[in-house]
C-alpha positions in Angstrom: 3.8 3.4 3.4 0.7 4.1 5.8 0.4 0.0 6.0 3.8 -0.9 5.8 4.8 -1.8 2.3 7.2 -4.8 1.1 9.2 -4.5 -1.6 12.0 -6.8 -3.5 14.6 -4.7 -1.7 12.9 -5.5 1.9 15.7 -7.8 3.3 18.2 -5.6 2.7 16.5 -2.0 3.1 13.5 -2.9 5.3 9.8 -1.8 4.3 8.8 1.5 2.5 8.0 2.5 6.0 11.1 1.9 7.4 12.3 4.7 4.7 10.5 7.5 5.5 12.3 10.2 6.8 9.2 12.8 6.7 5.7 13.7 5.7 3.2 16.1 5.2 0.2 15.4 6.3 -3.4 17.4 7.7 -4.7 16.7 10.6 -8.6 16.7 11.9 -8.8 20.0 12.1 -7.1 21.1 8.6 -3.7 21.9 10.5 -0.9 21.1 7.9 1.9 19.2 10.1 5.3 17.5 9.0 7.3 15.3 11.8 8.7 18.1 14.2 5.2 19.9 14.3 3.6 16.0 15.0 5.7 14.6 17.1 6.8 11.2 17.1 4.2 9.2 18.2 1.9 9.8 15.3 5.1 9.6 13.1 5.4 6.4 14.4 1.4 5.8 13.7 1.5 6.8 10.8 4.3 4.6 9.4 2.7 1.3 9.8 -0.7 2.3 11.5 -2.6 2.8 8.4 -2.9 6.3 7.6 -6.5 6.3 7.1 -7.4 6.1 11.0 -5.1 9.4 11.6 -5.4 12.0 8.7 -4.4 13.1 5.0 -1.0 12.4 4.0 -0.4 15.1 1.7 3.1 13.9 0.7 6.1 11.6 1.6 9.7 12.1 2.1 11.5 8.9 1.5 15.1 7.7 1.9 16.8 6.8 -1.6 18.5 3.7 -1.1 21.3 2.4 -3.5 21.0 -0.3 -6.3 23.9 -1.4 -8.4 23.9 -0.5 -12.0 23.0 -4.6 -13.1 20.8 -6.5 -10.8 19.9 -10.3 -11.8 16.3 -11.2 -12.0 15.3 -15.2 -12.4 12.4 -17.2 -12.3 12.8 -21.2 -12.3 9.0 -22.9 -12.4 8.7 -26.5 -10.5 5.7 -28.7 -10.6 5.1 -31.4 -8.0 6.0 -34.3 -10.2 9.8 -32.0 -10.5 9.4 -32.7 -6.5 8.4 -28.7 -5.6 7.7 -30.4 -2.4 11.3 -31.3 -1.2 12.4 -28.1 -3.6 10.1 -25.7 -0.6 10.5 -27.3 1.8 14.3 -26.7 1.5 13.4 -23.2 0.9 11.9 -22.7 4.4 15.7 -23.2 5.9 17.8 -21.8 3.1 15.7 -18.4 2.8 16.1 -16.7 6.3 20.2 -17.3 6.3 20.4 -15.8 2.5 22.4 -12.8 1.2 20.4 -9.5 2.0 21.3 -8.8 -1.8 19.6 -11.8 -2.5 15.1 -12.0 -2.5 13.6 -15.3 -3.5 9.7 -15.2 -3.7 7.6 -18.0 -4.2 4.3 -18.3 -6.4 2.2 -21.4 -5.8 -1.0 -21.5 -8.2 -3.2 -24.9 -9.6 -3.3 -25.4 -13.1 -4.8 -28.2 -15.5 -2.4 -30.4 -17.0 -2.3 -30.1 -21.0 -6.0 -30.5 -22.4 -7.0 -33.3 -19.9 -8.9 -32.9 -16.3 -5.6 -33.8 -14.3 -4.1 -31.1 -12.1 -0.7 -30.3 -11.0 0.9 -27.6 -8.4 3.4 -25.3 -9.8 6.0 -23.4 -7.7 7.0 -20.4 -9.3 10.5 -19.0 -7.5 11.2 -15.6 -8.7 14.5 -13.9 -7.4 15.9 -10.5 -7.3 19.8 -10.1 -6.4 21.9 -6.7 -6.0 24.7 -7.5 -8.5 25.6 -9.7 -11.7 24.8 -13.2 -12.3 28.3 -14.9 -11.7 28.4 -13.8 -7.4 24.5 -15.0 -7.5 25.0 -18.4 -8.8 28.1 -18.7 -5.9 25.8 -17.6 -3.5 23.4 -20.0 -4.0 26.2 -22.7 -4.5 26.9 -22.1 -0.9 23.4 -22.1 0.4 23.5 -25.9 -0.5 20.5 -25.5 -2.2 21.0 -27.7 -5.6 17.5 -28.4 -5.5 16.1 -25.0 -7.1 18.4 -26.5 -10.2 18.9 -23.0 -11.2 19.4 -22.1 -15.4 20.5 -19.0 -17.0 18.0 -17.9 -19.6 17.8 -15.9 -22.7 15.0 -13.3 -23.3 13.8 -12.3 -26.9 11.5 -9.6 -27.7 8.9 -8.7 -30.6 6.2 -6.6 -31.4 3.2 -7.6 -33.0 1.5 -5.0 -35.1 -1.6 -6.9 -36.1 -3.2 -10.2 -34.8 -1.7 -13.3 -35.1 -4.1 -15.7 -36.6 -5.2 -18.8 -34.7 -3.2 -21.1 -37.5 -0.2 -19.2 -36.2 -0.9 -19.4 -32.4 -1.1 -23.2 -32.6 1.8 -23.4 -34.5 3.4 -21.3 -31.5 1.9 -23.2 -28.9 3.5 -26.6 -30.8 6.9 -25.1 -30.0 6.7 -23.8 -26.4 5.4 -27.7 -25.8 8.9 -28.9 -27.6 10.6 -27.0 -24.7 11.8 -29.0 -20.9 10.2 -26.3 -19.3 6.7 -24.5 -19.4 6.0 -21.5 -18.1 2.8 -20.0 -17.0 2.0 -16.4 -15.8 -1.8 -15.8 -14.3 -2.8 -12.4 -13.8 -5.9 -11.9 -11.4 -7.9 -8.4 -11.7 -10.7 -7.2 -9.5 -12.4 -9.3 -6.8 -15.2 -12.0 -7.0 -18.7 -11.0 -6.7 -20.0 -13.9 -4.8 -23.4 -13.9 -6.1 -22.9 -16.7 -8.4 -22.8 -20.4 -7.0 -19.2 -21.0 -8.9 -18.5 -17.2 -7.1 -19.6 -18.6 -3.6 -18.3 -22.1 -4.0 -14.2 -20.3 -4.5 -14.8 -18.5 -1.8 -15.3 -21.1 0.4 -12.5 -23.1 -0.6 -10.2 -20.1 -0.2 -11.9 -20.2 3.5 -11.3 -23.6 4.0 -8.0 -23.1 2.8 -7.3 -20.9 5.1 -8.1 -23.2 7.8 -5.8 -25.7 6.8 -2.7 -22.9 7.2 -3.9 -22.3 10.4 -1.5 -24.9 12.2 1.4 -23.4 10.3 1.3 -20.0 10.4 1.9 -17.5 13.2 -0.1 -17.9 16.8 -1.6 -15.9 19.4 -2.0 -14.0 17.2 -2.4 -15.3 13.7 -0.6 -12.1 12.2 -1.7 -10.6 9.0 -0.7 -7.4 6.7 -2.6 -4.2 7.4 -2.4 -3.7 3.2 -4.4 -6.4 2.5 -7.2 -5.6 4.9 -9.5 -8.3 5.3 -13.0 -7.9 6.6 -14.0 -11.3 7.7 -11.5 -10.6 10.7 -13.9 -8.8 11.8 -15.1 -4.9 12.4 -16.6 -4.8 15.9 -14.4 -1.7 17.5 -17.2 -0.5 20.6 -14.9 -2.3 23.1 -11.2 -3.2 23.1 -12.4 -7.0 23.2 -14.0 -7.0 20.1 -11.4 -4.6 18.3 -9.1 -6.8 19.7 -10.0 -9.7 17.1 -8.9 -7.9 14.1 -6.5 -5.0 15.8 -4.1 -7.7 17.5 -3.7 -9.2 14.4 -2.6 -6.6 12.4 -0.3 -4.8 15.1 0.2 -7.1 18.0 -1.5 -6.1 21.1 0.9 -3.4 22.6 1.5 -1.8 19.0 -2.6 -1.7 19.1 -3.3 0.0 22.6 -0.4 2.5 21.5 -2.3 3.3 18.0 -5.4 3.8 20.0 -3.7 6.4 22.3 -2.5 8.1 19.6 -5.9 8.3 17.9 -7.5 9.5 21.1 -5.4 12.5 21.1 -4.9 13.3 17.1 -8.8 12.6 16.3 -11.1 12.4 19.6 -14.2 12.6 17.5 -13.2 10.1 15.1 -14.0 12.1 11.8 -11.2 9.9 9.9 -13.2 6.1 10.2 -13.6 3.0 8.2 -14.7 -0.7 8.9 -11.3 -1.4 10.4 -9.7 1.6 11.2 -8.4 2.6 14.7 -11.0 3.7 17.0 -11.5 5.4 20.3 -11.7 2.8 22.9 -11.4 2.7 26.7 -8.9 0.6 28.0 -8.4 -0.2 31.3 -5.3 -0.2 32.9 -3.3 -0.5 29.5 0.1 -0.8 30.9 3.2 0.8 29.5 3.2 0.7 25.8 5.8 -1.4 24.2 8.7 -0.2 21.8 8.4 -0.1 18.0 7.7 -3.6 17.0 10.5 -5.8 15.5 10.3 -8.5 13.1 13.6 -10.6 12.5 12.2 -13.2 10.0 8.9 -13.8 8.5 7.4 -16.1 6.1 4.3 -14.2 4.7 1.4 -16.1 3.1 -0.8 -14.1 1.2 -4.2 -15.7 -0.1 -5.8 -14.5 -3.5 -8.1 -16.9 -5.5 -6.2 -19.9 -6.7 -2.8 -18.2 -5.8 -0.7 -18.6 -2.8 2.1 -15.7 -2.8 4.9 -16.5 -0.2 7.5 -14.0 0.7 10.3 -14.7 2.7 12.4 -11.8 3.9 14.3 -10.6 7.0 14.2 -6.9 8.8 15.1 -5.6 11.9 13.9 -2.7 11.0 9.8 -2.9 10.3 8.3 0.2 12.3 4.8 -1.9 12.9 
C-alpha cells in the first residue's frame, strides 16, 4: 500500500492504495496516529509515498471490494513465429478501451527452442475477468481482437507421492511435445550477485536493454514504480537537484516537492531514512503543490532478468 500496489482488480478498483480508508501508524516520536489525528496530508503520503520515509504503519484499514462468485482466468502463449508481434502490437490499442472487468497481462521471456541453440520470444497473455466465460469470449469478440485466437482449456490435477523416475519424465515430456501448444512457466527467486562474469555480463544486457525502451516509454520523466525501487536511479538527496533524478521519477515533480513538505514537518530530523527515501531538502520558491496525481492509462514495463512483465490497466483513481 505504502508504494502503491497493482493488483488484477486495478482497472476496475484502482491500486491497493486507492482502498485504504484508514491506518495506524507511529510517528517519530512514538505518537500512535490514525487519519483524523494525522491529517490528510501525510494520509495522502503515506498512500503512495512509501511508507518508509514517514513512520511505522502499524496496521491498515482497507475497503473490501466485490468479486463475483466465478471469475475466468486464461492464459494463451504466442511465440514470434505464431506472429506475437502483430498479436502485441494489437494489444497496445485494444487494452486501454477494454471492460474494467476485464485485465489482460502480458509475459515476455527468451527461451531456447527444443534441444538446439535457436531462440524464440514467447508472449505469455494471462487474463482475469469478473464473471463467466461465455460474456468474456463476447467481450473480446467485440474488441476486434481475433488475433489473441483465444481457446477454452481443461485443467487436470494429481498428486505425486513419490518421484517419478526419469524413464517416466521422458515418457511425459514425449506427450506434452504431441500437443499444438507448449507452455512454459519460469519462476525467478532472489537477485544476481554480480560477482561472476556470466553475473556481470546479464546485468549489462538488462542495462542495455533498458536503453533500447527508452524511446518508448514515458518522458520527462521516464516514470517508474516506487515498489520496485531501483538504485542505479540514483541516491544523491543533499539538494533537490540531485534528489530530483530519482524522486521525479517515482512521483512526478509536484507529487515530490509535496512529499518533501510533508516529511519536513512529520520527521525534521530524519530518523526514518534509506538510500531513496524522502529527505529534507530546501527548495526554493516551490510553488503551489499540485493535486493528487492522476493516471488515466498506463502501460507499465517492469524489467527482471530475462523477463519483461507488461501490465496494461486504467485508473482514475491512483493517489501517487
Amino acid at each position: 500500500m505504502g508504494g502503491g500496489g497493482y493488483g488484477n482488480l486495478v482497472r476496475k478498483y484502482g491500486t491497493a492504495a486507492d482502498n485504504v480508508l484508514d491506518v495506524r501508524f507511529m510517528d517519530v516520536n512514538g505518537n500512535i496516529l490514525d487519519r483524523k489525528s494525522m491529517g490528510e496530508d501525510l494520509f495522502w503520503a503515506l498512500r503512495g509515498g512509501g511508507t518508509s520515509s514517514f513512520g511505522i504503519v502499524l496496521a491498515w484499514k482497507l475497503r473490501l471490494v466485490p468479486v463475483p462468485e466465478i471469475v475466468t482466468v486464461f492464459g494463451v502463449n504466442v511465440t514470434l513465429e505464431e506472429n506475437a508481434t502483430d498479436v502485441f502490437y494489437k494489444y497496445q490499442y485494444v487494452a486501454p478501451r477494454m471492460d474494467p472487468d476485464l485485465l489482460i497481462r502480458v509475459r515476455i521471456f527468451g527461451e531456447f527452442i527444443g534441444n538446439t541453440t535457436n531462440k524464440t520470444i514467447p508472449l505469455l497473455f494471462q487474463g482475469l475477468y469478473l464473471g463467466k466465460t461465455d460474456s468474456m469470449l463476447q467481450l473480446l469478440d467485440k474488441s476486434c481482437w481475433p488475433e489473441l485466437d483465444l481457446d477454452l482449456y481443461k485443467i487436470k490435477l494429481d498428486y505425486v507421492r513419490t518421484p517419478i523416475p526419469k524413464s517416466g519424465l521422458r515418457k511425459i515430456w514425449r506427450k506434452i511435445f504431441e500437443n499444438d501448444r507448449c507452455w512454459s512457466c519460469t519462476l525467478l527467486e532472489g537477485r544476481w550477485r554480480n560477482t561472476t562474469p556470466t553475473s556481470l555480463k546479464r546485468v549489462q544486457w538488462l542495462q542495455s536493454l533498458e536503453k533500447l525502451l527508452e524511446p518508448y516509454v514515458s518522458k520527462n520523466p521516464r516514470e517508474t514504480y516506487l515498489n520496485y525501487i531501483d538504485l542505479d536511479l540514483g541516491v544523491g538527496r543533499n539538494t533537490y537537484e540531485e534528489a530530483s533524478v530519482w524522486g521525479e521519477r517515482y512521483w512526478k515533480r509536484e507529487n515530490f516537492k509535496k512529499l518533501i513538505r510533508i516529511k519536513a514537518e512529520v520527521d525534521p530530523e530524519n530518523f526514518f531514512r534509506h538510500p531513496q527515501s524522502v529527505g529534507i531538502i530546501v527548495i526554493e520558491n516551490p510553488g503551489p503543490f499540485g493535486a493528487d496525481g492522476v493516471v488515466t492509462a498506463h502501460t507499465i514495463i517492469f524489467i527482471q532478468p530475462t523477463i519483461i512483465t507488461v501490465h496494461h490497466y486504467e485508473s482514475n483513481k491512483t493517489n501517487l
